[in-house]
Biopython code that builds the backbone (N, CA, C, O; Angstrom):
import numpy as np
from Bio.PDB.StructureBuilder import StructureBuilder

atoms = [
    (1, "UNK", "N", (0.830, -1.180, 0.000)),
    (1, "UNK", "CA", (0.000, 0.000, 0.000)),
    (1, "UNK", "C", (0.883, 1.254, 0.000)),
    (1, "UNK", "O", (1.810, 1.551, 0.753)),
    (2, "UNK", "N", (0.420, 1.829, -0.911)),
    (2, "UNK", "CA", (1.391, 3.582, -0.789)),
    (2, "UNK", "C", (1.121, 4.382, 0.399)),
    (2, "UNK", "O", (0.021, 4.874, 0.652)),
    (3, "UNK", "N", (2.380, 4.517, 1.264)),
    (3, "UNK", "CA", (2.251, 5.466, 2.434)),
    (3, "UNK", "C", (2.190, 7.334, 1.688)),
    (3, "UNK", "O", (3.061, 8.014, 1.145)),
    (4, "UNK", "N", (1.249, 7.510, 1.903)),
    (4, "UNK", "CA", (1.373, 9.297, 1.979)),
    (4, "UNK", "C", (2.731, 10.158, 2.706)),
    (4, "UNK", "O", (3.571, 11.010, 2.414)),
    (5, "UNK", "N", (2.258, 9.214, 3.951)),
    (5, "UNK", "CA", (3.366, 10.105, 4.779)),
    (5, "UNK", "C", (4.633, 9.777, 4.871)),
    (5, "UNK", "O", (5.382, 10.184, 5.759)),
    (6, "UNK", "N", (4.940, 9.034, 3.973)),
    (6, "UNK", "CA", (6.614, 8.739, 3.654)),
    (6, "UNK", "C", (7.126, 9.170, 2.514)),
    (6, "UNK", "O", (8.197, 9.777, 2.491)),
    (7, "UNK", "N", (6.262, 8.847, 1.185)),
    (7, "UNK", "CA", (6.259, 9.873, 0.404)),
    (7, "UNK", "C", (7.041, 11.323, 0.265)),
    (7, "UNK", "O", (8.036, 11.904, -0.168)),
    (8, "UNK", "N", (5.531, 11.465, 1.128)),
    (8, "UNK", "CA", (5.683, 13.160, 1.785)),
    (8, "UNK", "C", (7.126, 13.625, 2.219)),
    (8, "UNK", "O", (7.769, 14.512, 1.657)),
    (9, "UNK", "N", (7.565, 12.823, 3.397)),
    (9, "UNK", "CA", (8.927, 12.834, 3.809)),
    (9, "UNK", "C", (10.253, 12.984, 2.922)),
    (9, "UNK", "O", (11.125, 13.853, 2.936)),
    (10, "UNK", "N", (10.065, 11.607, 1.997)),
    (10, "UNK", "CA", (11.467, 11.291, 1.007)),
    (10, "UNK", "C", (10.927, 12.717, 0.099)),
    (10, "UNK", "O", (11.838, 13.543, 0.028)),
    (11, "UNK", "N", (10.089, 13.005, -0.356)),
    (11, "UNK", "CA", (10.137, 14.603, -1.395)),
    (11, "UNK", "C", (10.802, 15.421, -0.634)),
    (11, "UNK", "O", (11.898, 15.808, -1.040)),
    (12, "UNK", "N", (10.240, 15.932, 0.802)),
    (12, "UNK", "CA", (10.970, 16.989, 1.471)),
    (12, "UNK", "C", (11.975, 16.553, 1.525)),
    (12, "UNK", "O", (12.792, 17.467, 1.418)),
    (13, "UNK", "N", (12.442, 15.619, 1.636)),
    (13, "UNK", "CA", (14.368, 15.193, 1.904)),
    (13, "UNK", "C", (14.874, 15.332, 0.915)),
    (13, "UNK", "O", (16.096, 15.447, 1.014)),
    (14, "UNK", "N", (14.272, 15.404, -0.583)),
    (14, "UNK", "CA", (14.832, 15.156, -1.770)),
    (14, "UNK", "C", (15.095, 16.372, -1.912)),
    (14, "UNK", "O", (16.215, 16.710, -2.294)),
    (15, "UNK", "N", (13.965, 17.429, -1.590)),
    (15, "UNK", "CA", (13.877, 19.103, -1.759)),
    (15, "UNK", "C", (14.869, 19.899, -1.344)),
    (15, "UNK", "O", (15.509, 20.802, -1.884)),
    (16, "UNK", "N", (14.883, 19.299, -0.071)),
    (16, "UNK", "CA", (15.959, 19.889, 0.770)),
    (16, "UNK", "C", (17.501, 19.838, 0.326)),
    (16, "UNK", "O", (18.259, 20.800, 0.205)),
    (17, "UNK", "N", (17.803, 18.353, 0.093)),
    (17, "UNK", "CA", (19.069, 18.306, -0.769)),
    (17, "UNK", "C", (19.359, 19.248, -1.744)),
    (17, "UNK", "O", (20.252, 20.095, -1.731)),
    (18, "UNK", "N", (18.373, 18.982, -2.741)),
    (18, "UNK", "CA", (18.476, 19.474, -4.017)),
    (18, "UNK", "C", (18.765, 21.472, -3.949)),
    (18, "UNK", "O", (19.334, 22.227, -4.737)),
    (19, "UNK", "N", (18.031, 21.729, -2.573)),
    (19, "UNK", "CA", (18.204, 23.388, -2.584)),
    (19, "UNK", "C", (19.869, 23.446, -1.924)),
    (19, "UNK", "O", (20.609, 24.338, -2.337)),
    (20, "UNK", "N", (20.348, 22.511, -0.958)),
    (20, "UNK", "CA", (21.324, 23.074, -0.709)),
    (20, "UNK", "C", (22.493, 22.381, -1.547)),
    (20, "UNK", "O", (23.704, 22.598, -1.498)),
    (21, "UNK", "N", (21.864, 21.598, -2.230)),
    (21, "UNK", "CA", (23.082, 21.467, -3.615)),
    (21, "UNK", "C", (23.277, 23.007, -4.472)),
    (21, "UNK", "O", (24.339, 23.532, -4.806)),
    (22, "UNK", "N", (22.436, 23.307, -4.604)),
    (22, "UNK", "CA", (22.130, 24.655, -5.813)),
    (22, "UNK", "C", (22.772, 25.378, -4.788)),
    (22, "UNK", "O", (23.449, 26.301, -5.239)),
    (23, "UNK", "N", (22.789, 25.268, -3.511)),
    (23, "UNK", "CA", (23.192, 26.767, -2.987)),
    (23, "UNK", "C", (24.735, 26.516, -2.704)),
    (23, "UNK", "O", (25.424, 27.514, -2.491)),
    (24, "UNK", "N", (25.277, 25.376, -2.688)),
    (24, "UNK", "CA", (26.551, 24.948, -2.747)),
    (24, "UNK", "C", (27.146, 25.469, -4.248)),
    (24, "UNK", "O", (28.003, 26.342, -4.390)),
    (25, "UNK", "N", (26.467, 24.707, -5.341)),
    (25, "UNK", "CA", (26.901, 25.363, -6.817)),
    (25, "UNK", "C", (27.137, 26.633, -7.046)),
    (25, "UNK", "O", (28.067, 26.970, -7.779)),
    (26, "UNK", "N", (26.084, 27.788, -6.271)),
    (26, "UNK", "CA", (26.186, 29.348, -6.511)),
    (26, "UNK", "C", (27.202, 29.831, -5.981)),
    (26, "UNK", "O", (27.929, 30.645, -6.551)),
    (27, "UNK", "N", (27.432, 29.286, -4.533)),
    (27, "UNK", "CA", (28.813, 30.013, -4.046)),
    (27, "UNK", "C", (29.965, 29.375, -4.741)),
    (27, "UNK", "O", (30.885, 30.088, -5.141)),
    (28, "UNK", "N", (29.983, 28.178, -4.902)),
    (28, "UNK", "CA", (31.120, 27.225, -6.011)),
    (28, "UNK", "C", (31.381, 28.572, -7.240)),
    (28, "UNK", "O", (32.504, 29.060, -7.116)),
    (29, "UNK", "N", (30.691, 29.092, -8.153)),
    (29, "UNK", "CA", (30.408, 29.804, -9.079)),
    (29, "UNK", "C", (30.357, 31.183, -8.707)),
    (29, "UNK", "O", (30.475, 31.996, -9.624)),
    (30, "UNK", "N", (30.237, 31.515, -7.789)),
    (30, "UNK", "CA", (30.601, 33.285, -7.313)),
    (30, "UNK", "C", (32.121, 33.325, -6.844)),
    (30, "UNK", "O", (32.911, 34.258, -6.991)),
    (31, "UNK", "N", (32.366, 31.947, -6.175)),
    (31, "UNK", "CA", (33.949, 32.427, -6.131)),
    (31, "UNK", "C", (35.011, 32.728, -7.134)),
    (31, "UNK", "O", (35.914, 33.564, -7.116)),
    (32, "UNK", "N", (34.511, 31.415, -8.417)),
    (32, "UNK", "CA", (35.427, 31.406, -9.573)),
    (32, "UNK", "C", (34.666, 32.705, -9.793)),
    (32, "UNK", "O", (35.476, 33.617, -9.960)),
    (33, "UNK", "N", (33.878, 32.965, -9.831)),
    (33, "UNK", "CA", (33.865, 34.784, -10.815)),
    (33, "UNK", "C", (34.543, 35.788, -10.028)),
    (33, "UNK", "O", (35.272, 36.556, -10.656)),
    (34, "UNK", "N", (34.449, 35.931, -8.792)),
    (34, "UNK", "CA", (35.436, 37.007, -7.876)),
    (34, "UNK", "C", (36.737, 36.213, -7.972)),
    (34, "UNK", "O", (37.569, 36.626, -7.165)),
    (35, "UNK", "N", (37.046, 35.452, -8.534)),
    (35, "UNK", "CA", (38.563, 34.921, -8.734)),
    (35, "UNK", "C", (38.886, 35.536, -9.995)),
    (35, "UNK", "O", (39.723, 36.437, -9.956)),
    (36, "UNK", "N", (38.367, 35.212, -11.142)),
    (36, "UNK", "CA", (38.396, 35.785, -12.281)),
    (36, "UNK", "C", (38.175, 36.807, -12.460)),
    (36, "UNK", "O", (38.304, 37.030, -13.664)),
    (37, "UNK", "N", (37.691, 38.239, -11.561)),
    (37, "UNK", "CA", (37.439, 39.474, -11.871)),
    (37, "UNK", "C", (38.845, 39.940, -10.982)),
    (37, "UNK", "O", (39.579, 40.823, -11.425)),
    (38, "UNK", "N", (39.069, 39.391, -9.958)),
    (38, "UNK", "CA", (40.241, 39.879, -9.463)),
    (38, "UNK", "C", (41.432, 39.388, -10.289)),
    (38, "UNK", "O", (42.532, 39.914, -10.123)),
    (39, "UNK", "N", (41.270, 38.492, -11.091)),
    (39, "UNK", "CA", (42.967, 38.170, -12.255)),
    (39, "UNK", "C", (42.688, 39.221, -13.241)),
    (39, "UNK", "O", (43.730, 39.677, -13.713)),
    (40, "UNK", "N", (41.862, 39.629, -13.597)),
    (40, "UNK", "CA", (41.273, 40.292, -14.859)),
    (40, "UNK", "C", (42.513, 41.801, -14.575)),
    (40, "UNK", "O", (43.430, 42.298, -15.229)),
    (41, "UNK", "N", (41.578, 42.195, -12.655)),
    (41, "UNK", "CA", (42.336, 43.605, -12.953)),
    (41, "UNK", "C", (43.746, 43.508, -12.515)),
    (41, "UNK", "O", (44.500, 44.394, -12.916)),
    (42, "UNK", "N", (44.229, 42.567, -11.749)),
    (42, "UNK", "CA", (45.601, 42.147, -11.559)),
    (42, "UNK", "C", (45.962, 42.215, -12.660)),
    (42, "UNK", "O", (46.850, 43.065, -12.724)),
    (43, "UNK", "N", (45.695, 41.629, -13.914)),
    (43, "UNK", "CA", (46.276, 41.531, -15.022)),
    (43, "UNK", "C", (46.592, 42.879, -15.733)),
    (43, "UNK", "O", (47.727, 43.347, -15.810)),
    (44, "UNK", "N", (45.537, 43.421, -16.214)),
    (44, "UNK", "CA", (45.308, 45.120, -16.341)),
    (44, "UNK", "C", (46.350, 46.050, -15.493)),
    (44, "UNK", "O", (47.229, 46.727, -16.026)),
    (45, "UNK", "N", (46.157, 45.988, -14.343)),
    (45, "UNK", "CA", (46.873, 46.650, -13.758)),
    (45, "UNK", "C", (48.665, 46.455, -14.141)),
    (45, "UNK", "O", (49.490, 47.223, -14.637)),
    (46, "UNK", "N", (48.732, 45.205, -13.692)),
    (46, "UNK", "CA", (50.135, 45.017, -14.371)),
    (46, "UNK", "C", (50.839, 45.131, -16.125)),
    (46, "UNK", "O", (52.033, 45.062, -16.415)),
    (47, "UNK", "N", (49.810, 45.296, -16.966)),
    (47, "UNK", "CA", (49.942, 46.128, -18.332)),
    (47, "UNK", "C", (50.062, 47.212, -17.913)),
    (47, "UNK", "O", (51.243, 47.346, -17.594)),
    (48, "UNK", "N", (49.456, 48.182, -17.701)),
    (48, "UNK", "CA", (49.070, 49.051, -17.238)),
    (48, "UNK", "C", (50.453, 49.929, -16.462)),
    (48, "UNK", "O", (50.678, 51.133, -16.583)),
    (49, "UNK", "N", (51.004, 49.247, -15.913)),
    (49, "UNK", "CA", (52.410, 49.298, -15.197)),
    (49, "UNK", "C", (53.820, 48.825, -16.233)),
    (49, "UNK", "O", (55.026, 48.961, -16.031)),
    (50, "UNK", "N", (53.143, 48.292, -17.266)),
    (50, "UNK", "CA", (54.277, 47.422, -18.081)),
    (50, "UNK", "C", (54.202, 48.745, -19.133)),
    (50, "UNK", "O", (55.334, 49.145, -19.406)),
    (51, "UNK", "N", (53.114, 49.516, -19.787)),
    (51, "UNK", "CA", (53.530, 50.155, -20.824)),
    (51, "UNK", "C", (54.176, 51.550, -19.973)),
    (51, "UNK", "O", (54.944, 52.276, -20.603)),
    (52, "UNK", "N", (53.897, 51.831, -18.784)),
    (52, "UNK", "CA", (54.492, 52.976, -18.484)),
    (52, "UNK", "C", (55.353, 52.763, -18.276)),
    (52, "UNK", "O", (55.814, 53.888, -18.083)),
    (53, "UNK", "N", (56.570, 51.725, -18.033)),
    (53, "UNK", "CA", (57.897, 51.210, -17.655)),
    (53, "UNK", "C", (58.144, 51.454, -19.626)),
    (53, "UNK", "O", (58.958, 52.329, -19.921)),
    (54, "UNK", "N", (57.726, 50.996, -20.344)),
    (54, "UNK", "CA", (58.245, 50.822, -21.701)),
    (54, "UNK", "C", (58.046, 52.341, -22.190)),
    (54, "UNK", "O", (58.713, 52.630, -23.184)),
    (55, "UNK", "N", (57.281, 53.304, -21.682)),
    (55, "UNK", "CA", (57.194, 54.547, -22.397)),
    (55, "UNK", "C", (58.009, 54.978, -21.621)),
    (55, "UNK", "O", (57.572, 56.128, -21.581)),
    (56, "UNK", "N", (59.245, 54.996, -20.655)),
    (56, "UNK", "CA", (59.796, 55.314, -20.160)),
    (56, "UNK", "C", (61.273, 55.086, -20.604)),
    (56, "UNK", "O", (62.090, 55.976, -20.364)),
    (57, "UNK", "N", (61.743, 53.707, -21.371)),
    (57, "UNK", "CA", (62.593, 52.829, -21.666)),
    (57, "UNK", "C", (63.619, 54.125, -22.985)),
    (57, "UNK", "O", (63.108, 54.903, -23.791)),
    (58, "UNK", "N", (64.765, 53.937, -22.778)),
    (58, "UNK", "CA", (65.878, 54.676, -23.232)),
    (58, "UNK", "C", (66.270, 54.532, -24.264)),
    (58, "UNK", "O", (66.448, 55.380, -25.139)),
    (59, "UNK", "N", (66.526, 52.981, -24.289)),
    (59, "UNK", "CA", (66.977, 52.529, -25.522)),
    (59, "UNK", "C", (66.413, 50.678, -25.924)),
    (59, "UNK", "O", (65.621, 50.003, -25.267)),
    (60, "UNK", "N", (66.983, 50.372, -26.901)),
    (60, "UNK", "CA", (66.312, 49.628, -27.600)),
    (60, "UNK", "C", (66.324, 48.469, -27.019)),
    (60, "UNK", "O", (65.234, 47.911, -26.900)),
    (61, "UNK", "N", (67.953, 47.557, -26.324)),
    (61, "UNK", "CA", (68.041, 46.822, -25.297)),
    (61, "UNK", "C", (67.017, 46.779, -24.098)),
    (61, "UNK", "O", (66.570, 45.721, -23.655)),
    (62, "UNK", "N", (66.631, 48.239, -23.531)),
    (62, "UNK", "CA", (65.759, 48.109, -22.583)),
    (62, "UNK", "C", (64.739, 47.905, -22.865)),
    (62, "UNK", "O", (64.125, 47.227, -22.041)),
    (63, "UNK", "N", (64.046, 48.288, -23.992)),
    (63, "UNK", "CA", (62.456, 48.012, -24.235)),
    (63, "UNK", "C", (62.580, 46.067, -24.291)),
    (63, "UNK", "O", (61.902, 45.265, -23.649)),
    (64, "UNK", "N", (63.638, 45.803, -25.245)),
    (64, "UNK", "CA", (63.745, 44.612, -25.309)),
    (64, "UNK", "C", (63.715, 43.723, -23.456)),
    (64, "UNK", "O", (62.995, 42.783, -23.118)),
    (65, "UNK", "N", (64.509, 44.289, -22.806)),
    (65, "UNK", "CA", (64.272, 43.484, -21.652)),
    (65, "UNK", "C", (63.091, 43.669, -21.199)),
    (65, "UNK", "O", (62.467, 42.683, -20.807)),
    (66, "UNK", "N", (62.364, 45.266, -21.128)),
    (66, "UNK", "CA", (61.362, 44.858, -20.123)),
    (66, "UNK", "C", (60.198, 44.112, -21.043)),
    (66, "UNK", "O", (59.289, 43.817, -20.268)),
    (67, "UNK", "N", (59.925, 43.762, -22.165)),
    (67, "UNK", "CA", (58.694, 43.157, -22.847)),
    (67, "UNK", "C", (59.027, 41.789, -22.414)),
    (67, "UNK", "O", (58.195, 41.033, -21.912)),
    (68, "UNK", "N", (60.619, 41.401, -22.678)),
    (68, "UNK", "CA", (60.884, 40.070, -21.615)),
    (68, "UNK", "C", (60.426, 39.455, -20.644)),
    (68, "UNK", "O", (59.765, 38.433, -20.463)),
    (69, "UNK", "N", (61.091, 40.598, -19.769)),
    (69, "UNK", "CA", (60.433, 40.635, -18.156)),
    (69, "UNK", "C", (58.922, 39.877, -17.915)),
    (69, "UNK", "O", (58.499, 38.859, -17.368)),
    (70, "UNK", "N", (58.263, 41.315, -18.859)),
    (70, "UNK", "CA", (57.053, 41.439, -18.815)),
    (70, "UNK", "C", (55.746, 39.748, -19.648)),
    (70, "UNK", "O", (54.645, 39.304, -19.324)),
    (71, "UNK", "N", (56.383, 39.531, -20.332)),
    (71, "UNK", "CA", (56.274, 38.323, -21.294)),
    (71, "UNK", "C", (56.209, 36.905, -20.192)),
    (71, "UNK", "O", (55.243, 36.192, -19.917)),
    (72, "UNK", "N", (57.502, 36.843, -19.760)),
    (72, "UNK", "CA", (57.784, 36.021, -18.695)),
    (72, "UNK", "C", (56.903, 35.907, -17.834)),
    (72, "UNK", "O", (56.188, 34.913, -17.714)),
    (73, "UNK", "N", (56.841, 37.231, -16.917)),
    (73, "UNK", "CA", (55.492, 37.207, -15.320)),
    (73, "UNK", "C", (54.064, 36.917, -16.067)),
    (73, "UNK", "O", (53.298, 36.144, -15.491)),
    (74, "UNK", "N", (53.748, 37.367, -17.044)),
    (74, "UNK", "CA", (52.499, 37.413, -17.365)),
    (74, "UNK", "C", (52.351, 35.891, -17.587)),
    (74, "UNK", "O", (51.474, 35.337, -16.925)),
    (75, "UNK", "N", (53.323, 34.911, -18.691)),
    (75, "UNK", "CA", (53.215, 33.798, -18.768)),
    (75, "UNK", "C", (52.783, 32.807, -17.163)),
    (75, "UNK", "O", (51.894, 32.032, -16.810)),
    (76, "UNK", "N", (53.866, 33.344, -16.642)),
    (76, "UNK", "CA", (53.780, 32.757, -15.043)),
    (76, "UNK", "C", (52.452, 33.052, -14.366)),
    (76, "UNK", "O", (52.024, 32.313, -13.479)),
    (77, "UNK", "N", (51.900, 33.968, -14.719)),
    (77, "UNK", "CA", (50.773, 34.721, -13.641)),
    (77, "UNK", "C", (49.944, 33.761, -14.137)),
    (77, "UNK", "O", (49.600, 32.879, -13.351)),
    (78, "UNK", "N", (49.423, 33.715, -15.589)),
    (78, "UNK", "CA", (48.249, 32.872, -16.908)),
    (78, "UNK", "C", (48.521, 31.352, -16.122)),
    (78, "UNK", "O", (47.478, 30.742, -15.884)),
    (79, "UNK", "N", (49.660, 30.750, -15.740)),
    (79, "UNK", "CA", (49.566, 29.330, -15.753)),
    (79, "UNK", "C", (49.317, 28.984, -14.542)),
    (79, "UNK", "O", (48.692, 27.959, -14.272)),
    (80, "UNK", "N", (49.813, 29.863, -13.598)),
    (80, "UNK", "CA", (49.028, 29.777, -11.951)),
    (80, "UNK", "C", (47.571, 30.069, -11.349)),
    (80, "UNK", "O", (46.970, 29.606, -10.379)),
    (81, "UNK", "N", (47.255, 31.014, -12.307)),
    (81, "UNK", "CA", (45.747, 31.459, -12.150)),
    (81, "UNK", "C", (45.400, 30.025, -12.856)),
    (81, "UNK", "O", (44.966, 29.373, -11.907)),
    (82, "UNK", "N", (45.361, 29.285, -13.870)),
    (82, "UNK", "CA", (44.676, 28.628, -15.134)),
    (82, "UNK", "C", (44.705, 27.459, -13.896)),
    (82, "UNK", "O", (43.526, 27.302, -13.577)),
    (83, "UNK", "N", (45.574, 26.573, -13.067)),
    (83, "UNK", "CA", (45.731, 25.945, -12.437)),
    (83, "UNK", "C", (44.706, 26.220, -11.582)),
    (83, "UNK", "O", (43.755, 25.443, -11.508)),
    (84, "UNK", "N", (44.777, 27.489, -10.743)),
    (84, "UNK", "CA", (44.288, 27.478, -9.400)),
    (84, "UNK", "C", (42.619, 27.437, -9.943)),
    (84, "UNK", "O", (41.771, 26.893, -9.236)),
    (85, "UNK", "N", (42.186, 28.197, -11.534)),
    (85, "UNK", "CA", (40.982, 27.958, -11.562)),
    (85, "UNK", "C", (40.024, 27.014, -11.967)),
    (85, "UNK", "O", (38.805, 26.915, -11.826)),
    (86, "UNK", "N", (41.333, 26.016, -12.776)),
    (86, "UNK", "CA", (40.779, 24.173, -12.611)),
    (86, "UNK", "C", (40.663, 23.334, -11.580)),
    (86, "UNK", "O", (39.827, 22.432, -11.546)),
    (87, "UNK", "N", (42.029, 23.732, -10.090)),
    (87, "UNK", "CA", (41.023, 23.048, -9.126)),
    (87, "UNK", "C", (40.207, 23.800, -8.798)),
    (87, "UNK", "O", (39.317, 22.957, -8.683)),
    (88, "UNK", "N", (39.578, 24.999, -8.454)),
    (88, "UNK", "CA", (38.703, 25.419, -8.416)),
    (88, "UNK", "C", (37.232, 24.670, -9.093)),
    (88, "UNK", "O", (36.248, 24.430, -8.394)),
    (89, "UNK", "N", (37.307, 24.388, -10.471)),
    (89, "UNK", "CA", (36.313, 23.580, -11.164)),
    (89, "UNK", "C", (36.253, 22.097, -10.221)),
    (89, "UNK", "O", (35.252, 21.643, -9.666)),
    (90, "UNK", "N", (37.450, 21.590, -10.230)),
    (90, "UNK", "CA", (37.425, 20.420, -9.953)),
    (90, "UNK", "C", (36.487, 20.580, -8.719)),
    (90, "UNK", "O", (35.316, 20.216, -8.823)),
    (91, "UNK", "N", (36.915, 21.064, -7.653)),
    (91, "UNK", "CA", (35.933, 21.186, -6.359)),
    (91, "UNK", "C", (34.680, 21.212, -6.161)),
    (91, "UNK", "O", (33.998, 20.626, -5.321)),
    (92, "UNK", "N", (34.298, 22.203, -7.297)),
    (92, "UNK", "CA", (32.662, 22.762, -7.455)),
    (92, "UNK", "C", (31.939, 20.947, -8.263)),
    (92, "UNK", "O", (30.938, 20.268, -8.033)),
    (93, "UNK", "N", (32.891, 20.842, -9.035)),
    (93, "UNK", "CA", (31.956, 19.432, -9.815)),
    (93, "UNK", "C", (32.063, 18.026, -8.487)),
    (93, "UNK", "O", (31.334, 17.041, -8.597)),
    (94, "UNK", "N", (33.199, 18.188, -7.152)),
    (94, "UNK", "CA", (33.234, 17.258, -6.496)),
    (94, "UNK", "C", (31.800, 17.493, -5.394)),
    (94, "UNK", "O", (30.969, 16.631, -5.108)),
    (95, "UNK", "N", (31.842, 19.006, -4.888)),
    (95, "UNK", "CA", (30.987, 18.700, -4.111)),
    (95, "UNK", "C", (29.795, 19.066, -4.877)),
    (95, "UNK", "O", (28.738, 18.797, -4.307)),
    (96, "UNK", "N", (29.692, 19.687, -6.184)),
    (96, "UNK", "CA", (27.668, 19.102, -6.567)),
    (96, "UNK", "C", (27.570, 17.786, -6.960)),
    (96, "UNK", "O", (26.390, 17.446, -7.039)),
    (97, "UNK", "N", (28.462, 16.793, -7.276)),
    (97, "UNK", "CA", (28.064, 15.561, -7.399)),
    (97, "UNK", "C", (28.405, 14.995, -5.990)),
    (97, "UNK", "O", (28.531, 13.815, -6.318)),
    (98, "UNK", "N", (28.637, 15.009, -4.685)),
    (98, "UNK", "CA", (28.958, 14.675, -3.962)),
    (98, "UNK", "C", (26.968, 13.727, -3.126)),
    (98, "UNK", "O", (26.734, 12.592, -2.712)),
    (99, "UNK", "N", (26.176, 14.849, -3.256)),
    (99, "UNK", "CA", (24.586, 14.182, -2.623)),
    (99, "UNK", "C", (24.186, 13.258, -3.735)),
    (99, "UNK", "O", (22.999, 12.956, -3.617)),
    (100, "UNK", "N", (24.707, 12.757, -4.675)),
    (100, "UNK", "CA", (24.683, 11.704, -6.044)),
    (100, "UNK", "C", (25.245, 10.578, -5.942)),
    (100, "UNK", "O", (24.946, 9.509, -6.473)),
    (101, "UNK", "N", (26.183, 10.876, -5.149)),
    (101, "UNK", "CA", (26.903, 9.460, -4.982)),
    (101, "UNK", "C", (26.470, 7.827, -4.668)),
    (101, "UNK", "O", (26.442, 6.693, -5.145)),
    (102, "UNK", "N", (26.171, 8.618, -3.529)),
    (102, "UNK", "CA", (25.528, 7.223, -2.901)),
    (102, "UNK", "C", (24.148, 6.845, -3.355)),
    (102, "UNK", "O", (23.722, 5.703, -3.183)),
    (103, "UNK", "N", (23.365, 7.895, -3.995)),
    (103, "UNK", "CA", (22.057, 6.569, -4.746)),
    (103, "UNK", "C", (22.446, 6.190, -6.529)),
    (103, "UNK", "O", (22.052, 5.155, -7.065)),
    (104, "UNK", "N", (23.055, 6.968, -7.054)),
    (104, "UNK", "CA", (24.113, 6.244, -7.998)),
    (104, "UNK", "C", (24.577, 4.726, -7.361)),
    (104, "UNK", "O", (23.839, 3.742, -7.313)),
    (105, "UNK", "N", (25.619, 4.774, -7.011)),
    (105, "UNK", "CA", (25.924, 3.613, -6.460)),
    (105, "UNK", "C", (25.016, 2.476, -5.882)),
    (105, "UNK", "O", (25.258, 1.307, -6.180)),
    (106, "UNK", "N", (24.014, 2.793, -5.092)),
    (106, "UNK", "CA", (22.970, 2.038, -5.082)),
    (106, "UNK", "C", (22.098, 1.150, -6.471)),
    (106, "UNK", "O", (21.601, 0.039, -6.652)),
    (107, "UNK", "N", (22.299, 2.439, -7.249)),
    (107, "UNK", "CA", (21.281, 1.942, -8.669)),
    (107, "UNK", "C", (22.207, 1.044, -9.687)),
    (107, "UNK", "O", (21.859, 0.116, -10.417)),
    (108, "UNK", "N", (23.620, 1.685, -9.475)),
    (108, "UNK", "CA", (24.542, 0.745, -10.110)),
    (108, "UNK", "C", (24.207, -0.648, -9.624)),
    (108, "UNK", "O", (23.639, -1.408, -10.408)),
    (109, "UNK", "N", (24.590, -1.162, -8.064)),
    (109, "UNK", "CA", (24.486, -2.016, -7.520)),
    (109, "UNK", "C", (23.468, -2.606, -8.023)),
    (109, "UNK", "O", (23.771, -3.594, -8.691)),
    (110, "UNK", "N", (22.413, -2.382, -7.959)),
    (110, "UNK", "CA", (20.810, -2.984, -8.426)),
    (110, "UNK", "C", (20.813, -3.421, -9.613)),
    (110, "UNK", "O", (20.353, -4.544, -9.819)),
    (111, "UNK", "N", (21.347, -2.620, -10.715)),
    (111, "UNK", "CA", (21.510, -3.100, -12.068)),
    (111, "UNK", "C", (22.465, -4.043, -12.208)),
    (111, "UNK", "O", (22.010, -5.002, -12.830)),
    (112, "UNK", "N", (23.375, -4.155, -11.958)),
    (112, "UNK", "CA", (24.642, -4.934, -11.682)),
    (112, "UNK", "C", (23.763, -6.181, -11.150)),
    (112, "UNK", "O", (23.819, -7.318, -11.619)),
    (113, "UNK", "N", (23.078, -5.828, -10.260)),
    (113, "UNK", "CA", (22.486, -7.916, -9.353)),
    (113, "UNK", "C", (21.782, -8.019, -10.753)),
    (113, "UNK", "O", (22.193, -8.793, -11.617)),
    (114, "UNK", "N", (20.736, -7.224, -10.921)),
    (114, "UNK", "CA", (19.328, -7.314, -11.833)),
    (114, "UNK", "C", (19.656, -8.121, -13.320)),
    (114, "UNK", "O", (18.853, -8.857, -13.894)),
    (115, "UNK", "N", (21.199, -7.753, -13.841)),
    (115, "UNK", "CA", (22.084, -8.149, -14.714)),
    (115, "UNK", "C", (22.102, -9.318, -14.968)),
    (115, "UNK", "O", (21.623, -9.947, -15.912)),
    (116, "UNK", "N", (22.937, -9.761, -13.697)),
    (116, "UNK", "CA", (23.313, -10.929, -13.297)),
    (116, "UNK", "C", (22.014, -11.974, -13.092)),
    (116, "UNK", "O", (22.204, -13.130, -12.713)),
]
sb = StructureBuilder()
sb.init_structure("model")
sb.init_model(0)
sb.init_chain("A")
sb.init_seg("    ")
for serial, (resi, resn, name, xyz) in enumerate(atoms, 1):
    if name == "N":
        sb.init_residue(resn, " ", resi, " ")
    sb.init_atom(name, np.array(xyz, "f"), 0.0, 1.0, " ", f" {name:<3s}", serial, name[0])
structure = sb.get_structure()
């Protein structure tokens, strides 16, 4: 016989998950964007600092070093940010699939006997 009031229960439990999954995802996703708006003007800023060092530059050796310089940190800055904002991804996809796990695995299990 179908219970109502269990029903009732497993929806609200399902509800409940499901909102504080989404509210896990939004902050997951507001950080990478305040991560990415703060590389944006880090980045800017340090152009920004790189052409006034080069409109400053004497001679031809020096422009040559500082675009170097400048070539170099920026490379370095791009591959540490690019890193820090894939684990970043990685995290956000561990904990919204994290309330999935275990009835996944359950249904695997089931199909797997049901298989057999």
């Amino acid at each position: 016989m179908f219970n109502f009031e269990e029903a009732n229960k497993k929806g609200k439990e399902a509800m409940d998950a499901m909102v504080k999954n989404y509210a896990e995802a939004a902050k997951g996703f507001q950080s990478i964007a305040a991560e990415a708006s703060d590389y944006s003007k880090k980045s800017f800023q340090d152009m920004v600092s790189h052409m006034e060092a080069l409109t400053g530059a004497r001679s031809f050796e020096a422009v040559m070093e500082l675009q170097t310089k400048y070539a170099k940190t920026s490379y370095e800055s791009f591959v540490s940010e690019a890193t820090k904002m894939s684990e970043m991804y990685a995290d956000l996809a561990k904990s919204v699939y994290k309330p999935y796990e275990a009835p996944v695995a359950k249904a695997t299990k089931a199909a797997q006997t049901a298989a057999a």
